[in-house]
Structure formats: structure tokens, C-alpha cells
C-alpha angles and dihedrals in degrees: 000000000000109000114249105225103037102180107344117158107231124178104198109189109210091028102144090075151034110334104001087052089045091050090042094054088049096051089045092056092049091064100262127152100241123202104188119211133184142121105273123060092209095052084048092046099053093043094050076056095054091053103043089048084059088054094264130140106239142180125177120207118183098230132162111198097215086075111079096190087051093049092048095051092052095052081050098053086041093055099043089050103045095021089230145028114215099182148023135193123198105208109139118110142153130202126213104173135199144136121276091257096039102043108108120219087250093056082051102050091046092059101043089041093057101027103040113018094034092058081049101057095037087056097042090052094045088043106078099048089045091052089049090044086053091230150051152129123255109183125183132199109230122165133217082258094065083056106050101359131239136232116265096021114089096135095045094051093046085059093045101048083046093056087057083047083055099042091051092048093043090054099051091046098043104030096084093051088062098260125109140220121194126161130220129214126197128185120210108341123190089238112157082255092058094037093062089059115099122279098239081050088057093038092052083047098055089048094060093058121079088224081056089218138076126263127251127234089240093056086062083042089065101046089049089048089048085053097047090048127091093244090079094061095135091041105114127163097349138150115204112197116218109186113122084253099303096149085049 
């Protein structure tokens, strides 16, 4: 079977770890170009090695996309290196968690600042070059709780129903210029995050989805490479919910 994104230049922010390894390692394995990003050398460095040992070119740039100077100089580096960027997924994201009354202003900022600024900046960097190209593929990580909300989150939702505000709007503004935006949304994900809570906490989880069981990272990987892909050509402001039937 042909790969499906034979060099396709893909910058995927949070990749040294969960979803955005996972996605970098599957991309890696369809024949993409991955420039992994995210904020510790040691974590890029080890997961430029996981792609290349899969036959992938790599690069790893430390990169936090709060920082909008830093964001642009890697787009930059990418470009002059590779002469293009064809997709970006914005996968990075952080939680700090509290109730509505309890959650201090600081909890607040964090999230906003990385889950939502920081897809901002990443896809305002990426835009221009995609537009003169005449195509690309803008892909944001949404959840299930930016969908119908979730105790104790009222910062992260707010993030994760913004970055559909931003994936409706984005595909309205760049379509026509030939590059896509699409959201996923993934419901619980045995992320290393996820895997340190308690196991009565899991077990409680995975009840609550119709598959009775939590998804793998992998399982995101492939949505996101199906987006990326050709294949999803028509495929325009979505967000495609992956969560073994959890909202049913």
C-alpha cells in the first residue's frame, strides 16, 4: 500500500510525548517529513530518533508555543530546510484543573496561553506560506470536553471549544485558498498523564464509554494521518470526535 504522506512536510507541536508521539511515529511511518516540537530537548531528541529509526526524515526543534518569536524561527528553519510545510497539528496542550470557585487567575492564564494562543500563533505562523503554496493542512486537537464540558475544567474547555471556533473560522478564511482545517476530538486517552491516575479512577472512565475501554494514542494518530492525507480532500471545518462512543 502507497504511503499516504509521502514527503509531506508536518510540523506536530507536543510530539515527544502521547498523542503528538504517537502522531509523529505514524506519520513517520506514512512517509511524511516530521519536525518534532515541543519544550525539552531530551524528550525531542529521543523522539527524532523514534522516527528516523522507522525510515523517516526528522528534525527536532525545542519550541514552546507560547512564545510567538520562537514559533516564528522555527517555521522559518523548517521552511528554509525543507523549502515548504504542508501540515500542522496542533497538538500540544497542557490541564490545570479546579473547580470554578477555586481556580486561581494563574491556572486560568497557563491554559489559555498554550492551548489556545499557542494554536494561534502556530497557525498564524504556518498560514501565509500555505495560502502562497495554494494548499495545506491545519489540524487542531480538540477534546470531547470542548464539546460538552467537564467538572473541574472550566479553563480547559474553554480552550478546547475555542480551538473549534478557530477551525470553523479558519476554514471559512483559507479554504478557498486551497488549505484545510479540520479538529479532533478525542474522548479519555491512555496518555501517560491519564495512566498515573488511580485505577478505580480509569476503571470509572472506561465505564462511562460505549467501547468500555480507553482509547490509545494510535487510534488519534490515525484520524490525524487520514486528515492530513489526501484522501480527506473534501474534508473542510470539521471536528471529528474519537472517543469509543463516549457522548452516546
Amino acid at each position: 500500500m502507497t504511503a499516504r504522506l509521502t514527503n509531506k512536510v508536518s510540523i506536530i507541536t507536543g510530539s515527544a510525548q502521547g498523542i503528538g508521539l504517537a502522531t509523529a511515529l505514524k506519520f513517520s511511518a506514512e512517509g511524511a517529513i516530521v519536525v518534532v516540537c515541543d519544550v525539552k530537548q531530551e524528550g525531542v531528541d529521543q523522539a527524532v530518533a523514534q522516527c528516523r529509526a522507522l525510515g523517516a526524515t526528522a528534525e527536532g526543534f525545542v519550541m514552546d508555543v507560547t512564545n510567538r518569536p520562537q514559533v516564528d524561527e522555527v517555521v522559518a528553519k523548517v521552511k528554509a530546510k525543507f523549502g515548504r510545510i504542508d501540515v500542522l497539528v496542533n497538538n500540544a496542550g497542557i490541564t490545570q484543573d479546579a473547580r470554578l470557585q477555586k481556580m486561581t487567575a494563574e491556572q486560568f492564564d497557563k491554559v489559555i496561553n498554550v492551548n489556545l494562543r499557542g494554536v494561534f500563533n502556530c497557525s498564524q505562523a504556518v498560514a501565509d506560506g500555505m495560502v502562497a503554496q495554494g494548499s495545506g493542512v491545519i489540524l487542531n486537537a480538540s477534546s470531547v470536553v470542548g464539546l460538552y464540558g467537564n467538572f473541574g475544567q472550566t479553563n480547559y474547555a474553554a480552550t478546547k471549544f475555542g480551538v473549534i471556533g478557530f477551525t470553523k473560522t479558519w476554514s471559512r478564511e483559507l479554504g478557498p485558498k486551497g488549505v484545510r482545517t479540520n479538529a479532533v476530538a478525542p474522548g479519555f486517552i491512555t496518555t501517560p498523564m491519564v495512566a498515573a491516575m488511580p485505577p478505580e479512577v480509569l476503571a470509572k472512565m472506561a465505564d462511562k464509554v460505549a467501547s468500555r475501554r480507553l482509547g490509545k494514542p494510535e487510534e488519534i494518530a490515525n484520524v490525524y494521518a487520514f486528515l492530513a492525507s489526501d484522501e480527506a480532500s473534501y474534508i473542510n471545518g470539521e471536528v471529528i470526535e474519537v472517543s469509543g462512543g463516549i457522548s452516546l
